[in-house]
ZAFI-459970 format. One line per 4 residues: number of its first residue (from 1); their letters; for each residue z, y, x of C-alpha. Coordinates in nm, 2 decimals. Layout:
NUM> a> Z Y X ~ ...
# end
This chain:
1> xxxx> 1.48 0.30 -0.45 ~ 1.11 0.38 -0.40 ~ 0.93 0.36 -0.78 ~ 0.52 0.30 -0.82
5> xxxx> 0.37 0.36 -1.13 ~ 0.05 0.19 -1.20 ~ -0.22 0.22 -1.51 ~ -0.58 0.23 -1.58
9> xxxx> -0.54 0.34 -1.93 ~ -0.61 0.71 -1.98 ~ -0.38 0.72 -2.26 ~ -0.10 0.64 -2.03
13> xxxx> -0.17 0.83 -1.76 ~ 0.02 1.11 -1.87 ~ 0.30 0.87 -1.94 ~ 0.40 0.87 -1.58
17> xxxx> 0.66 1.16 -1.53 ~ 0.86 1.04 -1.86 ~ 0.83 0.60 -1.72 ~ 0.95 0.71 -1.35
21> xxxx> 1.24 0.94 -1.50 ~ 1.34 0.67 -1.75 ~ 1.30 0.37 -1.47 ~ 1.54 0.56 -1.25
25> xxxx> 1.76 0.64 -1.51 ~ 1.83 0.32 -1.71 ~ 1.87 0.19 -1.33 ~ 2.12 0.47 -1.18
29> xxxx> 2.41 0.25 -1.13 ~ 2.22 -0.04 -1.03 ~ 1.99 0.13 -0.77 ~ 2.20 -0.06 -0.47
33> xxxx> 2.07 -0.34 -0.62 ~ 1.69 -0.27 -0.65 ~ 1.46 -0.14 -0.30 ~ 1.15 -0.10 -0.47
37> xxxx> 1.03 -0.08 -0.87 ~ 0.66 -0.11 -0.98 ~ 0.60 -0.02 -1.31 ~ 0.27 -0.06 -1.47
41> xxxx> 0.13 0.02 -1.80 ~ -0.14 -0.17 -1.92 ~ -0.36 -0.18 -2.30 ~ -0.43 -0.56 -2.37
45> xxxx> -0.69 -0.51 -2.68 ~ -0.81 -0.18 -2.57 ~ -0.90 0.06 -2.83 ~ -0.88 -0.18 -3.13
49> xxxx> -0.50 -0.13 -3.20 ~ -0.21 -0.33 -3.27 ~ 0.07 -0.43 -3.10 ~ -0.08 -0.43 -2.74
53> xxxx> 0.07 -0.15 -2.52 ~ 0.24 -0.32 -2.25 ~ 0.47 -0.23 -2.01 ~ 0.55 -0.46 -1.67
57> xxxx> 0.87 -0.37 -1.47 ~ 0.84 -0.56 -1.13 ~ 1.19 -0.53 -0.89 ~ 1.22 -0.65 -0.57
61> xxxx> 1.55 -0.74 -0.51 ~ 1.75 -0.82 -0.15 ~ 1.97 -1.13 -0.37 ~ 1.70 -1.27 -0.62
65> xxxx> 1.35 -1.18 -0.43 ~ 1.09 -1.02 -0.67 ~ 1.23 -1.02 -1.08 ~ 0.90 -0.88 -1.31
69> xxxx> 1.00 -0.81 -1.66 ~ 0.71 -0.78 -1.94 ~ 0.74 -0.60 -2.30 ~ 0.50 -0.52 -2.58
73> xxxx> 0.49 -0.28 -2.86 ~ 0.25 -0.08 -3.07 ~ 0.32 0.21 -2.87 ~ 0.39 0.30 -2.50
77> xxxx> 0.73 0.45 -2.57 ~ 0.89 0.14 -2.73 ~ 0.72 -0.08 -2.45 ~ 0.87 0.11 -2.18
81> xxxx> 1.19 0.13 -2.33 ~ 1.20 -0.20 -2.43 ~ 1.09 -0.34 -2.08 ~ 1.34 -0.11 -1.90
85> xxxx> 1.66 -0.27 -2.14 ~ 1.57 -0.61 -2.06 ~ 1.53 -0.52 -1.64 ~ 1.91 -0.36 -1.68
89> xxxx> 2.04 -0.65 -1.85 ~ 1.87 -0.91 -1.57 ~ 2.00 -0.69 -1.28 ~ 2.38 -0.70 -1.45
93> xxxx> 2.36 -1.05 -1.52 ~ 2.23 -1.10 -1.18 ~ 2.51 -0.89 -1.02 ~ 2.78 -1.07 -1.20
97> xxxx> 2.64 -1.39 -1.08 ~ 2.67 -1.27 -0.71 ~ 3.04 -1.14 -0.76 ~ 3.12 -1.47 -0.91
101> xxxx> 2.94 -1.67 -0.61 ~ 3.10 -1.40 -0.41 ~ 3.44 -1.48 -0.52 ~ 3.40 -1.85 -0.50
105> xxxx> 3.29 -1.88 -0.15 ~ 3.59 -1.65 -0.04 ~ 3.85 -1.87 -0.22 ~ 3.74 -2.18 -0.05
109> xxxx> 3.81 -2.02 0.30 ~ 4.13 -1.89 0.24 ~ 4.21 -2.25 0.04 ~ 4.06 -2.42 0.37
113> xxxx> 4.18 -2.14 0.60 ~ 4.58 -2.22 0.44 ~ 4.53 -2.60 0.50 ~ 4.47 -2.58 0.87
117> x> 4.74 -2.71 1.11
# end
């Protein structure tokens, strides 16, 4: 899995050892799954404070194309945690969906495979 890390923000520059280490560990098991992360950090007021640190967790995926996930917080910490938890939960949701689908489409050949002559 090849991980980019993207900001403007000063502040978060420093950020970018402890956001690649925690994208590529929250996605350790899932990593078959994924072919390239993007992670960018972004401030949305500036330096007037408030709930505006954001962090955007783009994955481009071979079953489900491109997934971008977005979270805010007051700080970069929550909004990097908070943006990894939800990209985990898509990519399990999504790899449950393609077992099922998976499981479905095998079924109806063997059914139709059984019925032949």
């Amino acid at each position: 899995m090849q991980v980019l890390f993207e900001s403007r923000d000063p502040q978060a520059a420093p950020l970018r050892d402890l956001a690649v280490y925690r994208l590529q560990w929250v996605l350790r098991r899932l990593r078959l799954l994924v072919s390239r992360a993007r992670l960018r950090l972004s401030d949305i007021n500036g330096p007037r404070g408030g709930v505006d640190k954001r962090c955007q967790v783009e994955l481009a995926t071979d079953s489900a194309g491109t997934q971008v996930i977005s979270a805010t917080a007051r700080d970069w910490r929550s909004a990097i945690d908070n943006a990894l938890a939800r990209a985990a939960r898509l990519l399990l949701r999504q790899g449950r969906r393609d077992r099922a689908t998976a499981r479905q489409a095998g079924r109806g050949t063997r059914q139709a495979q059984a019925l032949e002559p």
